[in-house]
C-alpha positions, 0 to 999 in steps of 0.5 A: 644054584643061579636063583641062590647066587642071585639071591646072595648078590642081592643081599649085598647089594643092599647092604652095600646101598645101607652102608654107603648111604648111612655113611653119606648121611654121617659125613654130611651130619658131621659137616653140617654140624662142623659150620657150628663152631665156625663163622659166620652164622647166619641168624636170619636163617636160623630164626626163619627155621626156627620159627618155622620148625617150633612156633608153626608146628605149636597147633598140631603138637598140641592136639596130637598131645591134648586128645591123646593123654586123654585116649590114654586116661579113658584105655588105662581106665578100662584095663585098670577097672578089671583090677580094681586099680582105678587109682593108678590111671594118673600115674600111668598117665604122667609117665606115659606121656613124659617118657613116651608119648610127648617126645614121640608124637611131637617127632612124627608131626613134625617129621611130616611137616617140617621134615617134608617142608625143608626137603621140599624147599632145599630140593627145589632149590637143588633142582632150579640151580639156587644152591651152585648160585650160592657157591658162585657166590661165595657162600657156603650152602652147608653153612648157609642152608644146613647148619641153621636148620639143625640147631633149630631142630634141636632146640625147638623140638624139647621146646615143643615137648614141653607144651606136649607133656603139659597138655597131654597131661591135662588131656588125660586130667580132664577125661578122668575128672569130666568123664570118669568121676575122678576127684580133681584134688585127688587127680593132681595130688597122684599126678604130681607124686608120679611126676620124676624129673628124671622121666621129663629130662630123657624125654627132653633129650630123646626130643633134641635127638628126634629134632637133629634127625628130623632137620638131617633128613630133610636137609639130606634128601634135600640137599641131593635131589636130582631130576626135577619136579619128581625128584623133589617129589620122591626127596620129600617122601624119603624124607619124611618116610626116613625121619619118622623111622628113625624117631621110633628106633631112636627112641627104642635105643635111648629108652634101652639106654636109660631104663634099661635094668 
């Protein structure tokens, strides 16, 4: 009877720590999304984030995005063989990268390096006093630190995804015609008759959701680091560990949403 009490007061315990913990990180979304409409902003900060969090990211996306159009050009191609439905390979492609693999993966690179940079960076600031120098001063550090860098997540995760889309798609157009046999003409004619503006556009909004996560969680955990080197440390791993979780329920929630029949 104890062991089952036991059990049961464990179940609620963290269902507890769920609760206050996602209602922590709404109520700290929602206030640093509330600095948005409110002056000043500050430009400097929202550049350096951006700058940081797209144009640096740029290399890894797009390789990630390069090697694995072309991974799913060679599998497709030997599932597709056993049917005889070879030409499908270009369609498969373009879908699977601008629904999917695109937003996706460009989330989980990032999430590993800017979501662990921005943790790391406002962590530190945490634990050495730089944020309650802040205040003393007057400036705002949800404004100041938080704000900017969701809106740069926002706006340079779709733009990272564009060059993934795009390069994904060459990757798997240059398996299939290097290595494959494909006739080029051939390649873009199917590629372009499978590409729908529709699966870019929710790819797109699913990579402006991924971004606003991932900036959350780094600033989150950031934000409230306590004790030190270790903190930091452990702020970092939650970060990036939370972030890459929630880019792969989100994006199982979003595609529920719009493919859903």
């Amino acid at each position: 009877m104890n062991a089952f009490l036991d059990l049961v007061a464990l179940i609620g315990r963290t269902v507890l720590a769920i609760a206050c913990g996602t209602g922590a990180i709404t109520l700290f979304a929602l206030e640093g999304l509330s600095h948005l409409v409110r002056p000043p902003f500050y430009w400097r900060v929202f550049l350096g984030s951006l700058r940081d969090t797209g144009f640096l990211s740029l290399p890894v996306v797009a390789l990630t995005a390069l090697f694995s159009g072309g991974v799913i050009a060679l599998q497709s191609y030997t599932g597709f063989a056993q049917y005889h439905a070879q030409s499908a390979i270009a369609n498969i492609v373009v879908l699977a990268v601008t629904r999917e693999l695109g937003p996706v993966m460009a989330g989980l690179m990032v999430a590993g390096r800017v979501g662990a940079a921005m943790a790391a960076q406002i962590g530190t600031m945490r634990v050495t006093d730089q944020i309650d120098a802040l205040t003393t001063l007057r400036t705002n550090p949800m404004k100041y630190l938080v704000t900017p860098r969701l809106l740069a997540g926002i706006i340079s995760l779709p733009l990272l995804v564009v060059v993934a889309d795009i390069l994904g798609v060459m990757g798997g157009f240059t398996v299939s015609t290097v290595k494959l046999g494909f006739a080029p003409e051939t390649y873009i004619m199917a590629t372009l008759n499978g590409l729908k503006v529709e699966d870019v556009t929710v790819g797109l909004v699913k990579a402006a959701v991924f971004g606003f996560l991932i900036a959350l969680m780094g600033c989150y955990y950031g934000y409230t680091s306590r004790g030190g080197a270790e903190g930091v440390g452990s702020a970092t791993t939650s970060a990036v560990v939370s972030a890459s979780i929630l880019v792969l329920a989100f994006d199982y929630l979003l595609t529920d949403l719009f493919f859903a029949q």
